[in-house]
N, C-alpha and C positions, 0 to 999 in steps of 0.2 A: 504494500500500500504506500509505502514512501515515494513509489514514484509517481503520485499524484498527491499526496500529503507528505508537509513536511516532518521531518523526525527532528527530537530533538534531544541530545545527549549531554549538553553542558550548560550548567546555573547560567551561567554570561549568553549562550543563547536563549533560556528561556526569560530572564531579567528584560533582554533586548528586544523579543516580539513582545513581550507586554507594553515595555515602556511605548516603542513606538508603532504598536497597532489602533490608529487613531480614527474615529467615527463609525468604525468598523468593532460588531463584537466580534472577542478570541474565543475561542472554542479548543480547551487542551486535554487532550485525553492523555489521562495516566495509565501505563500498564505495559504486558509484555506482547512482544510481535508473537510470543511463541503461545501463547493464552489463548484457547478457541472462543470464550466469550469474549477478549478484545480480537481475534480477527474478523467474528463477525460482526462490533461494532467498528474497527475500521472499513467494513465492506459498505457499511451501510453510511460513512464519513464520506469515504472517496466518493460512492455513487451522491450524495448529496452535495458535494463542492461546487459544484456547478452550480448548483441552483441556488445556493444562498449566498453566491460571492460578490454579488453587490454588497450587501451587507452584513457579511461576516468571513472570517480567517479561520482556519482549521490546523491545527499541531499536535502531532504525535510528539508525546514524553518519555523516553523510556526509562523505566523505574529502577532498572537494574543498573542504570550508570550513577554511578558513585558518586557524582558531580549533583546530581540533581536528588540528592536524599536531603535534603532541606528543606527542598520544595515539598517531599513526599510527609515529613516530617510536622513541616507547618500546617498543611492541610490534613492533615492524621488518614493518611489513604493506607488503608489497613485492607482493604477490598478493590478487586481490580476486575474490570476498566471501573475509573472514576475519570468522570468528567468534570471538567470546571470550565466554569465563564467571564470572562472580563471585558467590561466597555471603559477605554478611553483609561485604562489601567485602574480602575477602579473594579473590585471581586464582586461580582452580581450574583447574588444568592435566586432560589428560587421554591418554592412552598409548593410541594408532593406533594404533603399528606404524611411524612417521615420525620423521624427526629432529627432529619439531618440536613438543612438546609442550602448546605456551603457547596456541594459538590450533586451530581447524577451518576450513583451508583448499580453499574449494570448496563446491558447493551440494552437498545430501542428493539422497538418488535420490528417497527416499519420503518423503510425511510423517510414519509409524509410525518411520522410522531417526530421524527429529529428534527425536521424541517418546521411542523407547529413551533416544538420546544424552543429551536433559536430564535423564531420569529417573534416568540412572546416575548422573549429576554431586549430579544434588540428596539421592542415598541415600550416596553416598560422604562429603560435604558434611557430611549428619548424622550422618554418624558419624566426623568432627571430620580426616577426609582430606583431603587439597589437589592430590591427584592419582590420579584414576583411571584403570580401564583401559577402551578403547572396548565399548563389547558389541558391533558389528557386525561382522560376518565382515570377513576382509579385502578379498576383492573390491570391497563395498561403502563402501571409505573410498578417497577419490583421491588418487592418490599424486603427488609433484612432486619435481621438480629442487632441492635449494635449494643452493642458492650463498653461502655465507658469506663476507663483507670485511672484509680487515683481522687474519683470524683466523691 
């Protein structure tokens, strides 16, 4: 999938698409090229790049490089693929239905649910929100265990 989405292996690349991905939301998917639920959410990445590149960027993370466990570490991605979103470098949350609002844990069923998903993010976004609510029914968002440490 890298060679339609980019991949990214080091803190200083991903510092640098955030900082300067601008009016444009990012789209960073955390996890392993080798993980069948992130290959089929990058399948369902790449086939959607197109469609949402007016308004939005799309980046593969890979979690196994040593450079970017900070990143992995800040957003506590304990479950993979995890998605995160940012407008204008600002982290845009968004409201499942899950305890977990920072990230999108788990691949999309469809390409049209990823294509709602960023859509809502990047109209919430513009109109100066940092946290929206999911538009897909609840069936269609996966739901997980989380287990908090320490808390």
């Amino acid at each position: 999938m890298s060679n339609v989405v980019k991949t990214l292996t080091k803190k200083k690349e991903v510092d640098s698409i955030i900082r300067d991905t601008i009016d444009k939301l990012l789209v960073l998917r955390f996890g392993r090229s080798s993980d069948p639920a992130c290959l089929q959410l990058d399948d369902i990445l790449a086939k959607s790049s197109h469609d949402v590149s007016k308004f939005a960027s799309i980046a593969l993370v890979d979690i196994d490089s040593e450079d970017v466990q900070v990143y992995v570490k800040y957003f506590d991605i304990t479950l993979i693929p995890s998605t995160i979103f940012f407008f204008n470098a600002h982290h845009m949350k968004m409201d499942s239905g899950t305890a977990d609002h920072t990230k999108w844990i788990g691949a999309f069923h469809k390409k049209q649910d990823f294509i709602d998903v960023v859509e809502a993010i990047y109209r919430g976004a513009m109109k100066g929100k940092l946290i929206v609510t999911c538009p897909l029914p609840p069936e269609k968002i996966p739901k997980f265990q989380l287990l908090y440490k320490d808390v």
